[in-house]
C-alpha positions as CSV (number, residue, x, y, z in Angstrom):
1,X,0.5,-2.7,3.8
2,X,-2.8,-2.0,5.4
3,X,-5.6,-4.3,6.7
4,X,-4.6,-8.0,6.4
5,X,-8.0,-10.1,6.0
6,X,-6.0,-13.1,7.0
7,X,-5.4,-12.3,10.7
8,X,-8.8,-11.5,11.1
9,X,-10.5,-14.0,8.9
10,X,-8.8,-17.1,8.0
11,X,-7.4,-20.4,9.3
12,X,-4.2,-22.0,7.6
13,X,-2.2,-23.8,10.8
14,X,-0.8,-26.4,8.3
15,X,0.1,-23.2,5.9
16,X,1.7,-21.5,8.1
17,X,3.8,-24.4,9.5
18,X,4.9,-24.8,6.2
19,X,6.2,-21.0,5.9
20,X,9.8,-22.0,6.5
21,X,9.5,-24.0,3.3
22,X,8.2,-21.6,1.1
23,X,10.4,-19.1,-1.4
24,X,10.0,-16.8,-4.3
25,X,11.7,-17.6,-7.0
26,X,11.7,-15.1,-10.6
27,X,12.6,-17.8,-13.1
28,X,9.3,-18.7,-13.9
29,X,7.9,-15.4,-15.0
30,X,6.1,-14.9,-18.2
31,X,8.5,-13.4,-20.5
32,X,5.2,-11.6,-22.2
33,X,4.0,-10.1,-19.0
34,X,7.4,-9.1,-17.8
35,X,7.5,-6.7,-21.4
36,X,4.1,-5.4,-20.4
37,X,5.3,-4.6,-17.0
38,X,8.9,-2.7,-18.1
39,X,6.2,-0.9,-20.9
40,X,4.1,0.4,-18.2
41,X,7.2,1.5,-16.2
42,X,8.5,2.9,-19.1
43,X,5.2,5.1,-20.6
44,X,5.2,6.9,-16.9
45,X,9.0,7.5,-16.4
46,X,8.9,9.3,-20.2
47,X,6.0,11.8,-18.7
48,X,8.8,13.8,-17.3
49,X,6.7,17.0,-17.6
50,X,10.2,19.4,-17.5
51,X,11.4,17.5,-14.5
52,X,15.5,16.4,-14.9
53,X,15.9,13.0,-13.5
54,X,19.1,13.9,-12.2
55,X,17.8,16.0,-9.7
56,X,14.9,13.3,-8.7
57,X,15.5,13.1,-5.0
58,X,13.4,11.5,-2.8
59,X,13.5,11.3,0.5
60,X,11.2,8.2,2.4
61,X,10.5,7.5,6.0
62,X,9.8,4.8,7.5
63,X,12.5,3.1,5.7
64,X,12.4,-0.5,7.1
65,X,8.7,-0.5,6.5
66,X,7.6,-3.0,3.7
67,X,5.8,0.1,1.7
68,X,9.4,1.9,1.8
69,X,11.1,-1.3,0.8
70,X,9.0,-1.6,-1.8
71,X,9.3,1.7,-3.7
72,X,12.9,1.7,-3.1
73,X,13.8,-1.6,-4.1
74,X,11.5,-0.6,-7.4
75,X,12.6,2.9,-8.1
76,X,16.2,3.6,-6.5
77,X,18.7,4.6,-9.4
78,X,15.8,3.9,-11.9
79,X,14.7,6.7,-14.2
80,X,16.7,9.1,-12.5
81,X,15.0,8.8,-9.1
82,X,17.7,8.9,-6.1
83,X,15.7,7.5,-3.0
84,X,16.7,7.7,0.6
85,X,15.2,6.1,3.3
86,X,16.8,6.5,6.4
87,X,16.3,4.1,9.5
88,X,14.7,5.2,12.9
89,X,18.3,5.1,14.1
90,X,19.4,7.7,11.0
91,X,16.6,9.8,11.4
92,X,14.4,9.6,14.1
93,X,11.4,11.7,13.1
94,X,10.0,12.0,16.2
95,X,12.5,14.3,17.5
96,X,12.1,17.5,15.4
97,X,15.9,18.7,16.0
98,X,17.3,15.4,13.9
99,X,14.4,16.9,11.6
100,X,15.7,20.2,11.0
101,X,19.4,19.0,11.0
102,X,18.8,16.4,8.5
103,X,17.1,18.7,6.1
104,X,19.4,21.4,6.5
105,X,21.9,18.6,5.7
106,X,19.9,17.0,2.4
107,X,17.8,18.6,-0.2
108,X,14.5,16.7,-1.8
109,X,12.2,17.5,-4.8
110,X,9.9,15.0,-2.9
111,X,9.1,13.6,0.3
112,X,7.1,10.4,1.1
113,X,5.8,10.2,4.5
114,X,5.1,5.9,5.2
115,X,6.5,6.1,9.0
116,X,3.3,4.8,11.3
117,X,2.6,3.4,14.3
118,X,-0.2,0.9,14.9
119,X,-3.1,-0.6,12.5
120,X,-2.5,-4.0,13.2
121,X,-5.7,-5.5,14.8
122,X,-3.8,-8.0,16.2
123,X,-2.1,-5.7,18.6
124,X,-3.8,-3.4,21.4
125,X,-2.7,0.2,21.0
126,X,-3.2,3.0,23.5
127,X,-3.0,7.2,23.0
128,X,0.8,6.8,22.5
129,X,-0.1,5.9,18.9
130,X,-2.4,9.1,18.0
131,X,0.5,11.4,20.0
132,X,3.5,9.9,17.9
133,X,1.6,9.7,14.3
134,X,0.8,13.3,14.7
135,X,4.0,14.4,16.0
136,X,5.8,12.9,13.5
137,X,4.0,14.3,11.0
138,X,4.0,18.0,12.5
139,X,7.7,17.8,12.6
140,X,7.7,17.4,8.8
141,X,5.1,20.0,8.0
142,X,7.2,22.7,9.4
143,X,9.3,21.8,7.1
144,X,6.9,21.6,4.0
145,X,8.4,24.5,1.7
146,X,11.5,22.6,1.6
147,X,9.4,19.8,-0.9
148,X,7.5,20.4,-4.3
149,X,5.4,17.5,-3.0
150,X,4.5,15.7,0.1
151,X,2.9,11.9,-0.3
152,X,1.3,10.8,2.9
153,X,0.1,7.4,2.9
154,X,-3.1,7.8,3.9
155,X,-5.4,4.4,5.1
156,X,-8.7,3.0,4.5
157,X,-9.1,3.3,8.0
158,X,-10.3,6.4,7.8
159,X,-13.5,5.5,7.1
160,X,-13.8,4.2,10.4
161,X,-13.7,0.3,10.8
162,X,-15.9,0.0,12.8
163,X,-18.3,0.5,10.1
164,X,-19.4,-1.8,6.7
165,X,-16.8,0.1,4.1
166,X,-18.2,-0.6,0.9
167,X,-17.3,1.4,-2.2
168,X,-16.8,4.5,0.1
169,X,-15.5,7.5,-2.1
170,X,-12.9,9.7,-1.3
171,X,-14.9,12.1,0.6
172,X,-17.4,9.3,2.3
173,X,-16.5,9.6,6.3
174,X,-19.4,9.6,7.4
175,X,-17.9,9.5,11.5
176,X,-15.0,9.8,12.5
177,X,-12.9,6.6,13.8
178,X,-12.8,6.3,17.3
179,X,-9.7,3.6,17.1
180,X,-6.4,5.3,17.9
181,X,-4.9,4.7,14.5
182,X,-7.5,5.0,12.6
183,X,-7.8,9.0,14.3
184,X,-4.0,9.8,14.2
185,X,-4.8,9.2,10.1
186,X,-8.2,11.0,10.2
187,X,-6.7,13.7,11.9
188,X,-3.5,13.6,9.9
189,X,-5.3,13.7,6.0
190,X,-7.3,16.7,7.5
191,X,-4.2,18.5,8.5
192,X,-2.3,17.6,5.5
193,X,-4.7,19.3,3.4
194,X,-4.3,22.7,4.5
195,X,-1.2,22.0,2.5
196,X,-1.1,22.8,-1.4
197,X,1.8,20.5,-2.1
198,X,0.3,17.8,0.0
199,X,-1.0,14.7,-1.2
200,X,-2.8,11.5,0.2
201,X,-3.0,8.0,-1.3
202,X,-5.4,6.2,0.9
203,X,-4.3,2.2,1.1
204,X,-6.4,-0.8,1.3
205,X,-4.1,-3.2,1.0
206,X,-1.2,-3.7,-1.2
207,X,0.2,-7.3,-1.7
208,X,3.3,-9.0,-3.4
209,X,5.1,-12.3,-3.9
210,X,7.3,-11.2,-1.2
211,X,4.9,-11.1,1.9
212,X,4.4,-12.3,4.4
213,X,3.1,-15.9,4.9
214,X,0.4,-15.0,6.8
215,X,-0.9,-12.6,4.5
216,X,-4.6,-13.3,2.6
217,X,-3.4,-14.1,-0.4
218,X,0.1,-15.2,0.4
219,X,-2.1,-18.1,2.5
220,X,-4.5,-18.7,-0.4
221,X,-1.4,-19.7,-2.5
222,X,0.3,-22.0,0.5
223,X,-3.0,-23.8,0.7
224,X,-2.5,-24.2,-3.0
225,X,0.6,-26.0,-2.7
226,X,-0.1,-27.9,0.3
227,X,-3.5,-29.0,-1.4
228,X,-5.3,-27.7,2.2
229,X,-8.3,-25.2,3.2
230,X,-8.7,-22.1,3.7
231,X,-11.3,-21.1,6.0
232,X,-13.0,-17.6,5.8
233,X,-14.5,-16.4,8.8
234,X,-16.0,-13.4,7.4
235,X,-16.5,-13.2,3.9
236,X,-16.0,-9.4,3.2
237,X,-15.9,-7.2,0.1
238,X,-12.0,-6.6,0.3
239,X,-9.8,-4.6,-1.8
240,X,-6.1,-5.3,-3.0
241,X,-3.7,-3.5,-5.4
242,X,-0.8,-4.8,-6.9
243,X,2.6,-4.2,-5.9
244,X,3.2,-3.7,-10.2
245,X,0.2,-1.0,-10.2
246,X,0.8,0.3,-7.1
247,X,4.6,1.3,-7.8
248,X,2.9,2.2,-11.3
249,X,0.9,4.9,-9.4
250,X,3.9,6.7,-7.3
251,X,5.6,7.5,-10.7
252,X,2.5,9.1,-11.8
253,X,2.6,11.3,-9.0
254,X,6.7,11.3,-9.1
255,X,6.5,12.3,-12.8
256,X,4.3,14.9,-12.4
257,X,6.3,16.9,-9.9
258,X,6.7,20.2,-11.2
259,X,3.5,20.3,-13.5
260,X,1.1,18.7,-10.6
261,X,-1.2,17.9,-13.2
262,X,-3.9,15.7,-13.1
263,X,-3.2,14.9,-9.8
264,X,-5.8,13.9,-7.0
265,X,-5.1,15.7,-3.9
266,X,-6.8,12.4,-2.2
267,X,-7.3,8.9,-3.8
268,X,-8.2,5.5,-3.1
269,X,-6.0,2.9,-4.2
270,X,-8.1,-0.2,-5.4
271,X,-9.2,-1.5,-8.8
272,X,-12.7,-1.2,-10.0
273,X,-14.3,-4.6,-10.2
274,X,-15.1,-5.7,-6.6
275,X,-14.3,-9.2,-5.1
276,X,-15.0,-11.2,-1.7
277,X,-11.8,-12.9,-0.2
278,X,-13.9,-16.3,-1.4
279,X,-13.6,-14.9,-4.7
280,X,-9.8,-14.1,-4.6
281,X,-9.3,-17.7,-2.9
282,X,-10.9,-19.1,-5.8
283,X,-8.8,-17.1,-8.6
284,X,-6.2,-18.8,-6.9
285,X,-7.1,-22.2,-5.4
286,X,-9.5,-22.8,-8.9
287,X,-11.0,-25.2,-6.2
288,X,-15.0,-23.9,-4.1
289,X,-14.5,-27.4,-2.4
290,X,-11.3,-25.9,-0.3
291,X,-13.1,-22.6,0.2
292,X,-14.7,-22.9,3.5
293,X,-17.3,-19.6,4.8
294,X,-18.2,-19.4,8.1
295,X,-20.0,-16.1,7.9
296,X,-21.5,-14.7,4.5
297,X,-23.4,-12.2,5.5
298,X,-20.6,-9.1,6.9
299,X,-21.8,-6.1,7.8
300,X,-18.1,-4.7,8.2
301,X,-16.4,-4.6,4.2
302,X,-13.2,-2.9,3.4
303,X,-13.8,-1.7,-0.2
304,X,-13.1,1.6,-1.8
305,X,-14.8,3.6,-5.2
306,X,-12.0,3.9,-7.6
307,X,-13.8,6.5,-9.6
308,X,-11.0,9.4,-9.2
309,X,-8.3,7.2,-9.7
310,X,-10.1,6.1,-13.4
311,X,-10.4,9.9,-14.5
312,X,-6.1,10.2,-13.9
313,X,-5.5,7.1,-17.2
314,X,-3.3,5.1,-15.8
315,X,-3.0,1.8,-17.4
316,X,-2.9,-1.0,-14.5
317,X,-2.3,-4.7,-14.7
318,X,-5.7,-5.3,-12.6
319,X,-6.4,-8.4,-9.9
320,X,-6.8,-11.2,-11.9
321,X,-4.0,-10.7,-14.3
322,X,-1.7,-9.8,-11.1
323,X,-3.1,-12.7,-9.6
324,X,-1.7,-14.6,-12.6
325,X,1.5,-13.2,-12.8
326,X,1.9,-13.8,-8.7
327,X,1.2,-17.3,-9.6
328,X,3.7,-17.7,-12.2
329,X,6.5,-15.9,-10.2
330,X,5.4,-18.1,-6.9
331,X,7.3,-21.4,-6.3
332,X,7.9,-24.0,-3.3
333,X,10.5,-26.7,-2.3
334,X,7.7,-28.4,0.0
């Protein structure tokens, strides 16, 4: 899921005491939205481009990760696509014999590669982190001519965090990241693209009703409901995508298999218009009073240029109209 601005900059004690209490619950969803939504879904899954949807398979690792829940609980048996995503314990992809067995075992049109170690700024990592991204990803490149298409889930941390990441294009590393996560994926988008069928999507941050309560926006709506603060520590630029737009984007690329076209090799996920997290807490809280900034001026943003992602014409739901439909499919027993 990325960067989460709410371990680094917010405060919600009472929020997240009142986790426990909270649920998701679809029966409030907009009837009109959830039409526009199955539309969308449908447009991309007709763009077939000569590909049967019988023979759709998809193989995803890192499968108790939330990126691998997500496009499997969107996607599996939909449109043709037959997803696996195998445990650690069913396929350990650090050891390149289960590797090689496994895909002398299985055939896949497509593999997406979301198995990571570290990111979270919240714990310390050491070397182990570069050594075990990279291996990991070396045992599946040897076996690249076994896929039409590779999708490695790139990260904004790329760009170095350590930096102020605002608007960066695709090709804007200007150093490279001296964090050990943020290397193993520096290192691992360079290597990857010395591969024809090999594509990166690079992730800000991807959110959904089903998070995690500590997550930004997750928070924003507890506070909400508990009629409460939130305080912002550090008032960045910050980009989020839509679980909707985001699972919109993988069919793109899933569609478009055989005929690669109009595909970036490299792209950012994030929308176009640019918010601070005190104007995504005020989408949702509707309330400045309950907004509280303790540092406006951040040299260190997390934003991304969207322009190559505009030029493939994919229709998206956007922030504030994802924002809205979170709302209306976001409920609590408190």
């Amino acid at each position: 899921m990325e960067d989460n601005p709410s371990t680094m900059s917010t405060d919600y004690n009472q929020e997240t005491s009142a986790c426990k209490q909270v649920y998701v619950s679809f029966q409030n969803v907009d009837t009109a939205q959830v039409a526009k939504r199955v539309e969308v879904f449908r447009l991309y899954s007709s763009r077939s481009n000569g590909v049967t949807r019988r023979n759709m398979k998809i193989l995803i690792t890192g499968g108790n990760g939330n990126i691998a829940q997500m496009i499997t609980r969107n996607l599996n048996g939909k449109n043709g696509f037959e997803i696996s995503n195998p445990s650690r314990k069913e396929l350990n992809i650090l050891s390149f014999d289960e590797v090689k067995k496994y895909l002398t075992m299985n055939h896949f049109d497509i593999l997406v590669h979301t198995a990571i170690e570290g990111g979270r700024r919240t714990k310390e990592e050491t070397g182990q982190v570069v050594y075990n991204n990279m291996l990991m990803m070396e045992n599946l490149l040897f076996f690249s001519d076994k896929f039409k298409m590779i999708i490695n889930f790139d990260s904004a941390a790329i760009y170095d965090r350590t930096t102020d990441i605002l608007n960066r294009k695709e090709e804007d590393v200007f150093t490279i990241p001296k964090d050990y996560y943020g290397f193993s994926k520096y290192v691992i988008h360079q290597r990857g693209l010395q591969h024809d069928n090999f594509y990166n999507i690079r992730i800000f941050n991807i959110f959904h009703a089903n998070e995690e309560c500590n997550r930004f926006i997750k928070a924003c709506f507890i506070a909400k409901q508990n009629n409460t603060d939130i305080i912002i520590h550090e008032n960045k630029w910050f980009d989020f995508f839509y679980e909707d737009d985001f699972i919109t984007l993988m069919m793109y690329y899933f569609n478009n298999v055989v005929s690669l076209e109009n595909l970036q090799k490299t792209i950012n996920v994030c929308y176009d218009k640019k918010y601070k997290l005190s104007d995504i807490a005020e989408l949702i809280l509707h309330d400045k009073s309950k907004i509280i900034i303790h540092n406006n001026d951040v040299l260190n943003n997390y934003s991304g240029n969207n322009t190559q992602l505009q030029k493939m014409g994919i229709q998206f739901i956007g922030l504030e109209n994802s924002i809205q439909m979170y709302n209306n499919i976001f409920t609590s027993n408190i």
